[in-house]
VOPAGU-2260 file (C-alpha; in pm, 1 decimal, decimal comma):
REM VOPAGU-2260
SITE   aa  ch    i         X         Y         Z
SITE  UNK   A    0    1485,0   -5219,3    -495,3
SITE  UNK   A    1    1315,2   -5250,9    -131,2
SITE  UNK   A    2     930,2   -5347,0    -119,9
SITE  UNK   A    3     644,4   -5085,2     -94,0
SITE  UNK   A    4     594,4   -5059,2     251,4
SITE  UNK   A    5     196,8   -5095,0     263,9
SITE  UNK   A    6     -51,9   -4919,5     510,3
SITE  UNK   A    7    -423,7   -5030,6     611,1
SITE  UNK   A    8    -626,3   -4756,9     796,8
SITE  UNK   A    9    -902,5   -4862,9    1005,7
SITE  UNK   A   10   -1187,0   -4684,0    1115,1
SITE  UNK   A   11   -1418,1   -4414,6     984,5
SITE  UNK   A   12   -1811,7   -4353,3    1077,4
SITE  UNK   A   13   -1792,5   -4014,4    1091,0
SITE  UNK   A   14   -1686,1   -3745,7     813,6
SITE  UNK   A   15   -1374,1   -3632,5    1087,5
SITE  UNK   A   16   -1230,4   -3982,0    1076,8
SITE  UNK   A   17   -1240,1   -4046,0     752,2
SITE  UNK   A   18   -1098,3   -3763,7     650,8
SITE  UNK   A   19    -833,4   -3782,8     880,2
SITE  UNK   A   20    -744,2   -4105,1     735,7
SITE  UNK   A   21    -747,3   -4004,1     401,9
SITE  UNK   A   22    -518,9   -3718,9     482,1
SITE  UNK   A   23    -241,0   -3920,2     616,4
SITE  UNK   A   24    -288,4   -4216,2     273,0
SITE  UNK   A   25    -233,2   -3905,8      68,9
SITE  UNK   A   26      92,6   -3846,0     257,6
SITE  UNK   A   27     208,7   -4190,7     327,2
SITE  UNK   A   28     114,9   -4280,0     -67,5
SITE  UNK   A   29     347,2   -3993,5    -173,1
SITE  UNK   A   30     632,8   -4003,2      67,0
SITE  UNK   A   31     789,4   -4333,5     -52,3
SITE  UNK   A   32     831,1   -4156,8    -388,6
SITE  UNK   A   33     748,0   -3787,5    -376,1
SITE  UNK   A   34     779,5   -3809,1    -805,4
SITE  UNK   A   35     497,2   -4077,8    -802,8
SITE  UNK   A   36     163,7   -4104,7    -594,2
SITE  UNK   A   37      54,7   -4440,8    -564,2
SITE  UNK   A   38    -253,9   -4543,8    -369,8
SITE  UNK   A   39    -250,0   -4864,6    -417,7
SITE  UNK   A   40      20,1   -4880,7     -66,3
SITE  UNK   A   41    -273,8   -4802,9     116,8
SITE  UNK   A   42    -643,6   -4954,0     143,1
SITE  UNK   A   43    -912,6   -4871,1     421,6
SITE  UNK   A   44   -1142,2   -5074,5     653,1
SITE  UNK   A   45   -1442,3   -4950,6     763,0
SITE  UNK   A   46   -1802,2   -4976,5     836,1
SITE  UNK   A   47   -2102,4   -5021,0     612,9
SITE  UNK   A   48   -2281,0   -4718,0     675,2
SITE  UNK   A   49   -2049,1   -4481,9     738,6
SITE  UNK   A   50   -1899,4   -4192,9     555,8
SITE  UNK   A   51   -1662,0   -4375,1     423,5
SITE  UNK   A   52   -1828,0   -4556,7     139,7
SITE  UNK   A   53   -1839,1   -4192,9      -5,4
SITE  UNK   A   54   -1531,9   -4024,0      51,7
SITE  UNK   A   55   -1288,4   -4328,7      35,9
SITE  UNK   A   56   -1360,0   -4438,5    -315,9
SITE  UNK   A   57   -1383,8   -4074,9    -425,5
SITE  UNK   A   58   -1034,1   -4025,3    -278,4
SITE  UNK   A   59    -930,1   -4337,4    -477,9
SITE  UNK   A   60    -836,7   -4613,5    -231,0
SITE  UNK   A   61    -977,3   -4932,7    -179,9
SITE  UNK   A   62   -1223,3   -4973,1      60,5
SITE  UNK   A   63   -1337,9   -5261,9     238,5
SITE  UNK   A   64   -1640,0   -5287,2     457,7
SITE  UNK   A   65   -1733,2   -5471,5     806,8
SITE  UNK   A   66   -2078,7   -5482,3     931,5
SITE  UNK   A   67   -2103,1   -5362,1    1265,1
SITE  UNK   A   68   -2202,8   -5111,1    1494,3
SITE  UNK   A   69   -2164,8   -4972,8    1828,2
SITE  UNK   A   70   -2108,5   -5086,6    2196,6
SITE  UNK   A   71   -2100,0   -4760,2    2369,9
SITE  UNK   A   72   -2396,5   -4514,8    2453,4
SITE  UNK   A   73   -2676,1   -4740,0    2240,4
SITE  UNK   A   74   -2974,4   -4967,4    2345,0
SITE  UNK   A   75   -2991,7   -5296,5    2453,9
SITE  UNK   A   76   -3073,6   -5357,7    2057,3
SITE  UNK   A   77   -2830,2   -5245,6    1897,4
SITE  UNK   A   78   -2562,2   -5373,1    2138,4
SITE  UNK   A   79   -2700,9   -5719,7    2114,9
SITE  UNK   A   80   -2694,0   -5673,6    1728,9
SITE  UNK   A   81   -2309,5   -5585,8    1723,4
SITE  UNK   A   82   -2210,8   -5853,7    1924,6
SITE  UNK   A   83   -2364,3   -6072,3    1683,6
SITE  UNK   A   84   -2163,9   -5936,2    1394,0
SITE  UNK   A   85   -1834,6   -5921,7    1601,7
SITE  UNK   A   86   -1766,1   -6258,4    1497,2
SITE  UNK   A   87   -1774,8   -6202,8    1192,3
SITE  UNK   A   88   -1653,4   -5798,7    1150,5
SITE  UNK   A   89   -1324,3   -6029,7    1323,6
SITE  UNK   A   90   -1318,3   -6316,8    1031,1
SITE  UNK   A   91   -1384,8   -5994,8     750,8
SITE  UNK   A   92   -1102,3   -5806,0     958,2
SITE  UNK   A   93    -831,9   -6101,9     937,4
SITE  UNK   A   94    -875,0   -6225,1     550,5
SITE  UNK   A   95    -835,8   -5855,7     511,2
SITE  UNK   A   96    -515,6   -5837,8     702,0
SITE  UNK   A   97    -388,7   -6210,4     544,7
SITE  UNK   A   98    -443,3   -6092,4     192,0
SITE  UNK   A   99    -261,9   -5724,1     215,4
SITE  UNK   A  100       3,5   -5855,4     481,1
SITE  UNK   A  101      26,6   -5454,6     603,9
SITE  UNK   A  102     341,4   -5339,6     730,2
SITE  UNK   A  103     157,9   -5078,5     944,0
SITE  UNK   A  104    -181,2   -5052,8    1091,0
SITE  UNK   A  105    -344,0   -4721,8    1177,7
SITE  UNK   A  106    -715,5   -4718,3    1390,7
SITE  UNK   A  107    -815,4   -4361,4    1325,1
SITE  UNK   A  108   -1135,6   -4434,3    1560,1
SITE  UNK   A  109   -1488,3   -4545,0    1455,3
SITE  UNK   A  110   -1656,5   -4874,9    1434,0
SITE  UNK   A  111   -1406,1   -5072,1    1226,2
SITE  UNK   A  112   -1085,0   -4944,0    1429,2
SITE  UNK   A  113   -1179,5   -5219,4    1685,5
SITE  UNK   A  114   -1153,2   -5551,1    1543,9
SITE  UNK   A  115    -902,8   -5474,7    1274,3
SITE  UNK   A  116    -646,5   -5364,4    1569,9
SITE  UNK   A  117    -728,7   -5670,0    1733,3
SITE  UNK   A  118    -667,8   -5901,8    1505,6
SITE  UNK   A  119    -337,4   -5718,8    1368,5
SITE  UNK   A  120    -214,7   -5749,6    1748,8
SITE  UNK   A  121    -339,3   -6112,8    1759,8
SITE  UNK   A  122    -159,2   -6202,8    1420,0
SITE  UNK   A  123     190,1   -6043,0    1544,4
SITE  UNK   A  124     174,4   -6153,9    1865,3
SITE  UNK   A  125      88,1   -6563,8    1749,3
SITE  UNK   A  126     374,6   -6430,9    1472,5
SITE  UNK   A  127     154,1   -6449,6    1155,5
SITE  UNK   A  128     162,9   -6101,3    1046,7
SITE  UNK   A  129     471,4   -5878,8    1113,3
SITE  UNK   A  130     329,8   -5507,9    1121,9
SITE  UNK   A  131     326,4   -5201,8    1394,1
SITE  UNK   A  132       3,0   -5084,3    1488,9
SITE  UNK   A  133     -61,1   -4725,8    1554,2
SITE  UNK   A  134    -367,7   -4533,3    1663,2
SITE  UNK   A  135    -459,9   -4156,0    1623,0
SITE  UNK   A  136    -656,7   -4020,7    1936,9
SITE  UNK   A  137    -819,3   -3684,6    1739,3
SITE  UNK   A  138   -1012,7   -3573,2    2038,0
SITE  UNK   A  139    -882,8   -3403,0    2381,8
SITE  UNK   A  140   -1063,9   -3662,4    2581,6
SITE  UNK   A  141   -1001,4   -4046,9    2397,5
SITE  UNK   A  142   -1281,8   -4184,6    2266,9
SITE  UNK   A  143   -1437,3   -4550,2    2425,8
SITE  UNK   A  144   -1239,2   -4743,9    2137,7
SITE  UNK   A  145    -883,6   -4567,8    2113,8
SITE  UNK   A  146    -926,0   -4631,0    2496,2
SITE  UNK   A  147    -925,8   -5012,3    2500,0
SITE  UNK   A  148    -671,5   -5010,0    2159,1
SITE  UNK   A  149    -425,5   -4826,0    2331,9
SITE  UNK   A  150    -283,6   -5124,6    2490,6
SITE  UNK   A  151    -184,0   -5317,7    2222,8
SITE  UNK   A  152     -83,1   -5002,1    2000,9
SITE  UNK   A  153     292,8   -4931,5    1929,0
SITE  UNK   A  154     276,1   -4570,6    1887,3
SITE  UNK   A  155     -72,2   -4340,6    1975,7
SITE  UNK   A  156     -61,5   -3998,1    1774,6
SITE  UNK   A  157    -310,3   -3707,2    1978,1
SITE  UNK   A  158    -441,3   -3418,6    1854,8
SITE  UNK   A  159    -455,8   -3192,9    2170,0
SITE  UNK   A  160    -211,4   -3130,4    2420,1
SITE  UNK   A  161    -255,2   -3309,9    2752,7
SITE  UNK   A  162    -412,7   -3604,5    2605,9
SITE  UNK   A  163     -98,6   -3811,7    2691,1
SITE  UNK   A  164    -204,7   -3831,5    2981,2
SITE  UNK   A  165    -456,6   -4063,9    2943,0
SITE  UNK   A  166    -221,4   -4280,5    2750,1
SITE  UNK   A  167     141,2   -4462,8    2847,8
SITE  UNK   A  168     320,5   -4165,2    2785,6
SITE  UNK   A  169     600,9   -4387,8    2629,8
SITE  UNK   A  170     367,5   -4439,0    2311,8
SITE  UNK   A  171     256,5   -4092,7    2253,8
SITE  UNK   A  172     350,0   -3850,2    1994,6
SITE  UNK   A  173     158,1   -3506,4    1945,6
SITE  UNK   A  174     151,7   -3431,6    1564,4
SITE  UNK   A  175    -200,3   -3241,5    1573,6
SITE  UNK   A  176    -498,6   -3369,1    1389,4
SITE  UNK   A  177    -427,6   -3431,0    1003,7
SITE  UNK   A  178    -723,1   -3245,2     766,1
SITE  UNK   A  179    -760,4   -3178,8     444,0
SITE  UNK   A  180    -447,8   -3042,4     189,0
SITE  UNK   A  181    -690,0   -2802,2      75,3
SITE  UNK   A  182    -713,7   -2651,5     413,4
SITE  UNK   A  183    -497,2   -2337,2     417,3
SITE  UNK   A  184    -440,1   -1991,5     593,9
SITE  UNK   A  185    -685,1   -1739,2     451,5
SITE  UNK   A  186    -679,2   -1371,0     457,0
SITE  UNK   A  187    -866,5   -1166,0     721,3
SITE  UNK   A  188   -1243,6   -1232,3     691,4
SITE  UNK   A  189   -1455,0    -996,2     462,1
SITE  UNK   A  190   -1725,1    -789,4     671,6
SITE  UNK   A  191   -1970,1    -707,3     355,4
SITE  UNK   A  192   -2145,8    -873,1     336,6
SITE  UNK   A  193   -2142,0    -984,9     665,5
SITE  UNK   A  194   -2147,4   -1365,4     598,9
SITE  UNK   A  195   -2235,1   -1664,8     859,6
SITE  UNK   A  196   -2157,2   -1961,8     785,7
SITE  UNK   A  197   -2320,5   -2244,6     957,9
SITE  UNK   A  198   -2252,4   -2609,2     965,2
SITE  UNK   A  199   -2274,6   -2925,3    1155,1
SITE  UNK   A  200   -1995,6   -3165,2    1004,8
SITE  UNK   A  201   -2043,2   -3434,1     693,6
SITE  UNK   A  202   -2373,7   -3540,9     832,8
SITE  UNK   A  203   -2521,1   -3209,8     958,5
SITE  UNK   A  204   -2666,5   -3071,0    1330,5
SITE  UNK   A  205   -3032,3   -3089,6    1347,5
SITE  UNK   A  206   -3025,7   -2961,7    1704,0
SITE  UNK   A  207   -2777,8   -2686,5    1587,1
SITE  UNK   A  208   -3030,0   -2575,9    1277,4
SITE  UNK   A  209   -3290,9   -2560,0    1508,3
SITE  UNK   A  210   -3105,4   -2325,3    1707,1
SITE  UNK   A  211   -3001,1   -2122,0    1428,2
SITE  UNK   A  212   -3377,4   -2169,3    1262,7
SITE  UNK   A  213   -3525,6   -1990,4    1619,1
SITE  UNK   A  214   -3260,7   -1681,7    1583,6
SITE  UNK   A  215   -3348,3   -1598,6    1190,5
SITE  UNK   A  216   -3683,2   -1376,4    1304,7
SITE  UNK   A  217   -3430,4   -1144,1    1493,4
SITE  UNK   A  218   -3166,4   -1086,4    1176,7
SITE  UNK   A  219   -3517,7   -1010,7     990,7
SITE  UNK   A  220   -3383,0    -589,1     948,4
SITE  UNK   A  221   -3003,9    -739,0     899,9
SITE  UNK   A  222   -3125,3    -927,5     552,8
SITE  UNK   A  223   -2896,4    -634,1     326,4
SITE  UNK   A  224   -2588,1    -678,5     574,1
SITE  UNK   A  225   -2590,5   -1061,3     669,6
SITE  UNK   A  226   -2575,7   -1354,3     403,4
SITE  UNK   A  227   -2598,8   -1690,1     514,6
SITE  UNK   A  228   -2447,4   -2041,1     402,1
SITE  UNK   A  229   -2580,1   -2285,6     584,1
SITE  UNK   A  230   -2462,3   -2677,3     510,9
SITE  UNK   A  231   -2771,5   -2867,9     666,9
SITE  UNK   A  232   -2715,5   -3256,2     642,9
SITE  UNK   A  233   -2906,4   -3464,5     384,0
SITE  UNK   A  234   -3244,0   -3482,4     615,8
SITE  UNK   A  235   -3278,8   -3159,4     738,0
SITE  UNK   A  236   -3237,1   -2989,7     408,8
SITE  UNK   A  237   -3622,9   -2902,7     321,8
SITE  UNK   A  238   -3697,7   -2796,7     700,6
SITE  UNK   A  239   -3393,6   -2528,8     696,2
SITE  UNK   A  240   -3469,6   -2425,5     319,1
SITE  UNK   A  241   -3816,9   -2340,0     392,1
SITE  UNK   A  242   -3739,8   -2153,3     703,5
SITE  UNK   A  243   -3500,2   -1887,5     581,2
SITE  UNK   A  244   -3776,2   -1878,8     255,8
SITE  UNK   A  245   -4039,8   -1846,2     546,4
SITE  UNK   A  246   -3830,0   -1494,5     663,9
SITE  UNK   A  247   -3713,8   -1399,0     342,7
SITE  UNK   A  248   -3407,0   -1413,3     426,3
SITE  UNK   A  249   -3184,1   -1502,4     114,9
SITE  UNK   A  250   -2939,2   -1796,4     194,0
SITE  UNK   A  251   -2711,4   -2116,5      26,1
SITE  UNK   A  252   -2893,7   -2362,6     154,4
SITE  UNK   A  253   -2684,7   -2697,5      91,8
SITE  UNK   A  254   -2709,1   -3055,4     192,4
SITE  UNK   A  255   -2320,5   -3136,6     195,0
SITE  UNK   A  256   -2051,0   -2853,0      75,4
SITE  UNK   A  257   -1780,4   -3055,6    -139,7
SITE  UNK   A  258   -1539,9   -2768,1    -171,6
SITE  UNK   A  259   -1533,1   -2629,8     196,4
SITE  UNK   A  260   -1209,0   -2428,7     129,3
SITE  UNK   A  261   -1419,2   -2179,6     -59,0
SITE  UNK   A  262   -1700,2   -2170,2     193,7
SITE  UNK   A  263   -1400,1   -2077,2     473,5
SITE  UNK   A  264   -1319,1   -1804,9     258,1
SITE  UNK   A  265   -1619,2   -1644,1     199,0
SITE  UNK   A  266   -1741,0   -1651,1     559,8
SITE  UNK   A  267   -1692,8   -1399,3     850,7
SITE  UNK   A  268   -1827,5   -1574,7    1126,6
SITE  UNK   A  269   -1876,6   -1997,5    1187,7
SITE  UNK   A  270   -2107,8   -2170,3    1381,8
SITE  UNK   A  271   -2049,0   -2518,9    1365,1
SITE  UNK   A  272   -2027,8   -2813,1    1572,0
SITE  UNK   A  273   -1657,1   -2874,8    1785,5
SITE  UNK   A  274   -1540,2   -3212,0    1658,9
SITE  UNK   A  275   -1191,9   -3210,0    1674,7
SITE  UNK   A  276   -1144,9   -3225,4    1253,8
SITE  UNK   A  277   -1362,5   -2923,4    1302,7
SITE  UNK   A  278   -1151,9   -2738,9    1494,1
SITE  UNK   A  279    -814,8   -2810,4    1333,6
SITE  UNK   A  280    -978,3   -2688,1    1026,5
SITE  UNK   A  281   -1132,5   -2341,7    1220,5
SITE  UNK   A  282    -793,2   -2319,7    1346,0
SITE  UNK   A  283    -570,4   -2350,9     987,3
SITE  UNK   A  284    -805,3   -2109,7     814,9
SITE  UNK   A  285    -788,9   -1893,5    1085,7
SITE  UNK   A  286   -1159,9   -1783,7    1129,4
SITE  UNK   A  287   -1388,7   -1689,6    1459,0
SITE  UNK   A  288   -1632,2   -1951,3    1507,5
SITE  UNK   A  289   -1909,4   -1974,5    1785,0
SITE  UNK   A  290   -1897,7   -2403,8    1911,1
SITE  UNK   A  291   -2231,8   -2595,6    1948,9
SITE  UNK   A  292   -2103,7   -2912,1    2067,6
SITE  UNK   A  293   -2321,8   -3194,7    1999,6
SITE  UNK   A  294   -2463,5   -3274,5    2318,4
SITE  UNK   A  295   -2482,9   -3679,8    2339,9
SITE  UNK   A  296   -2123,6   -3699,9    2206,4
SITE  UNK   A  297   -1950,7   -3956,6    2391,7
SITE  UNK   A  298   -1809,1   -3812,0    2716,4
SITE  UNK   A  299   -1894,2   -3475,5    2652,6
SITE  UNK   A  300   -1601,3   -3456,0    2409,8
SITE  UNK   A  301   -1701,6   -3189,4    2161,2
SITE  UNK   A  302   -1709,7   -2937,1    2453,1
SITE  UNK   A  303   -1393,2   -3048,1    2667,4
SITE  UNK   A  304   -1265,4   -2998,9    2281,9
SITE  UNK   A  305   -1428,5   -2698,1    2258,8
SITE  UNK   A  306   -1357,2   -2552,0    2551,2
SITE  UNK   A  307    -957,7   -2608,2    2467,0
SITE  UNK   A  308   -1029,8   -2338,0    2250,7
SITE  UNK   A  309   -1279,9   -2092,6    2469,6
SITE  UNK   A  310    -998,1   -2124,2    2727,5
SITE  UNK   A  311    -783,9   -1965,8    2499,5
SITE  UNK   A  312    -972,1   -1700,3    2395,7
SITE  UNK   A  313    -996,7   -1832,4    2009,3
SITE  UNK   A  314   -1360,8   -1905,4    2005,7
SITE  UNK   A  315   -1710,8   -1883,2    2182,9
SITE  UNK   A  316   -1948,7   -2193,8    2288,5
SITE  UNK   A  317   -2300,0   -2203,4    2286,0
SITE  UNK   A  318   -2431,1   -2490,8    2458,0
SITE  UNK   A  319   -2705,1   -2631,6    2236,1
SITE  UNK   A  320   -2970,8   -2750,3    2537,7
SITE  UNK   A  321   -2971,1   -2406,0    2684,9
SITE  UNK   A  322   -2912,9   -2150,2    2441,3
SITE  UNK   A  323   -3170,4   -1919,6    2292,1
SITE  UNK   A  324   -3269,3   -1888,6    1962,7
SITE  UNK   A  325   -3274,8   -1516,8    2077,5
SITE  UNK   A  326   -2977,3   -1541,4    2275,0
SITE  UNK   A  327   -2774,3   -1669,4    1953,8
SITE  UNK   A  328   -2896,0   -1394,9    1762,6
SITE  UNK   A  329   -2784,9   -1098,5    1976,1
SITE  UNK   A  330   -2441,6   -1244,1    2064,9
SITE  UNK   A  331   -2395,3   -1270,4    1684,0
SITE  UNK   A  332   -2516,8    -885,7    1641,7
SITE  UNK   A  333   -2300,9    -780,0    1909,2
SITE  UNK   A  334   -2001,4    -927,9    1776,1
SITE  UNK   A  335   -2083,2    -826,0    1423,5
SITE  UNK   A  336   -1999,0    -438,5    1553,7
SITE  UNK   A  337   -1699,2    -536,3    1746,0
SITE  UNK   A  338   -1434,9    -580,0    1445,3
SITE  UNK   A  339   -1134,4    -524,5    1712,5
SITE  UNK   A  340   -1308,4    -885,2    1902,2
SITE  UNK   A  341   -1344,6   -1036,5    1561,4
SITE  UNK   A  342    -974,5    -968,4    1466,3
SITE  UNK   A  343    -852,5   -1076,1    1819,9
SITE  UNK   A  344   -1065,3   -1466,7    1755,0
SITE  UNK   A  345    -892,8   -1500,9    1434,4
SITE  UNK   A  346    -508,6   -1443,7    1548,4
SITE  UNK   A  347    -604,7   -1656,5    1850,5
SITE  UNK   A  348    -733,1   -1907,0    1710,7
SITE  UNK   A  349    -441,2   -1943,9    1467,9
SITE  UNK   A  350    -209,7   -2056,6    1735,1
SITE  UNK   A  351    -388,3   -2386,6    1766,7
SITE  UNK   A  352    -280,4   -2510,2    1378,1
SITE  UNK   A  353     -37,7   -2752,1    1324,9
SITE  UNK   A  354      -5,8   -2757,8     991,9
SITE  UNK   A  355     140,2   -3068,1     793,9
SITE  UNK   A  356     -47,8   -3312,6    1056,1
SITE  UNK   A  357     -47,0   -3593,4     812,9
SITE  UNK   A  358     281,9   -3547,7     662,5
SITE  UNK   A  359     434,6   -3564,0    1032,1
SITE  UNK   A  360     230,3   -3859,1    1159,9
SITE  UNK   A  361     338,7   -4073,2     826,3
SITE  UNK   A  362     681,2   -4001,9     899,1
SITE  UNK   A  363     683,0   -4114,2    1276,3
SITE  UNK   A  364     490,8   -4409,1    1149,1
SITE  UNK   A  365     805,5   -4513,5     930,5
SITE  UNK   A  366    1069,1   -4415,3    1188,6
SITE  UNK   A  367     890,6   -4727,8    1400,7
């Protein structure tokens, strides 16, 4: 009998990431032996901090965690900070690496994608450690880190089409963005109630509940046709409570959904953020959304990613900085009467799924 071929993922930060990576260990930990799951093939790196100290344990993997932070878009501070803990986020990375002796190395972006890929292309190159390194690019424009990583990288997986361009086209593979297994078509949206579903990814939008917080006085005569649900991030939770109590408007006003399947299902309408595990998700559920992209994301890429969609006709952006609370609110009541505009969002937005993300990016991992 051959060895277990054994996987580290690298990376995390945000809730898109980490998910990501924990979609493709789910695949890669059953397709050796599709009787038997075993996790144990695949353990994580990441960054204390980050999402990933929740999700990655839940999801039953090992975890292990670098201090560090970020180079790009941050103050003199906290750059000067994180090049005092590169040092040592590179010692943490390679007793890591020495002590699982990884076949394969995946960066799925984030903090911790950096010095673990670095050290796994030092190791093979000085002949130490004999593994393939892979990155997955998840956004249409690459972030600051997949960027650099893409040099030493074997294979790069994207998410959007016409990101190989920024990459040797020799190394890319388009498999989509891998999400959750939950994730599934649903049935046409329900219209009554008419139910809005707003949130801003794992860690919530303030800027985006503001927005939506401004445009509750105008849905004040719509409280017996609209219902909300309205994921707000653990520190804006009390603000956007009080507000819809402040209206009267009745509303599920959570700090992080766990079972977001079921919130997909009930809703009619999104309004969320357009980070690219976002979209895949708006796009495999098949629902009309309206983007907010967060404004200081790095290069703009929430609404180049956004836009992918616009362009298509499978979704509507709202620029955070210089919408309306009013303006939100009557482009929402508008569409609410337009079913035939509804409909047309949700078939168009289907044709941006690619199902079985993970499953395909595993497999092109093995094939190296």
């Amino acid at each position: 009998m051959s060895d277990p071929v054994r996987l580290i993922v690298a990376g995390g930060g945000t809730g898109g990431h980490v998910l990501a990576g924990i979609a493709v260990a789910d695949a890669w930990s059953l397709g050796q032996d599709a009787r038997l799951e075993n996790k144990s093939l695949v353990e994580f790196v990441g960054a204390r901090g980050g999402m990933e100290e929740r999700l990655v344990p839940k999801a039953g993997y090992q975890l292990h965690l670098l201090s560090l932070g970020s180079l790009n878009r941050v103050n003199l501070t906290r750059k000067l900070r994180t090049l005092i803990q590169l040092p040592i986020a590179v010692l943490a990375s390679a007793q890591v690496l020495m002590r699982v002796k990884p076949d394969f190395v995946l960066g799925v972006g984030g903090y911790a994608s950096g010095p673990v890929i670095l050290v796994a292309a030092i190791f093979r190159a000085l002949g130490v450690l004999r593994c393939r390194i892979a990155i997955l690019e998840q956004n249409s424009v690459p972030g600051f880190t997949n960027r650099i990583l893409g040099k030493w990288a074997d294979v790069i997986f994207v998410a959007f089409p016409g990101t190989e361009e920024r990459f040797p086209k020799r190394k890319v593979v388009l498999t989509g963005n891998p999400i959750r297994s939950s994730m599934k078509v649903l049935p046409s949206a329900k219209r009554t109630p008419f139910t809005i579903f707003v949130f801003g990814g794992s860690q919530g939008a303030v800027g985006m509940n503001t927005l939506v917080l401004e445009a509750l006085p105008f849905f004040a005569d719509q409280k017996d046709r609209v219902r909300w649900i309205h994921q707000t991030g653990e520190k804006d939770f009390e603000r956007v409570k009080q507000a819809y109590e402040k209206h009267g408007i009745p509303a599920r006003v959570e700090k992080f959904i766990e079972h977001m399947a079921e919130a997909y299902a009930e809703a009619s309408l999104l309004v969320c953020r357009a980070g690219s595990s976002t979209l895949s998700e708006v796009a495999t559920v098949g629902r009309a959304a309206f983007f907010v992209p967060l404004p200081t994301a790095a290069d703009h890429h929430q609404e180049k990613n956004a836009r992918v969609f616009v362009n298509g006709k499978a979704g509507f952006l709202l620029p955070q900085n210089s919408t309306t609370g009013r303006q939100f609110a009557d482009q929402v009541l508008s569409l609410m009467q337009n079913e035939e505009e509804l409909r047309r969002v949700e078939v168009a937005v289907q044709k941006f799924a690619m199902p079985g993300a993970a499953e395909q990016l595993a497999g092109e991992l093995r094939t190296l």
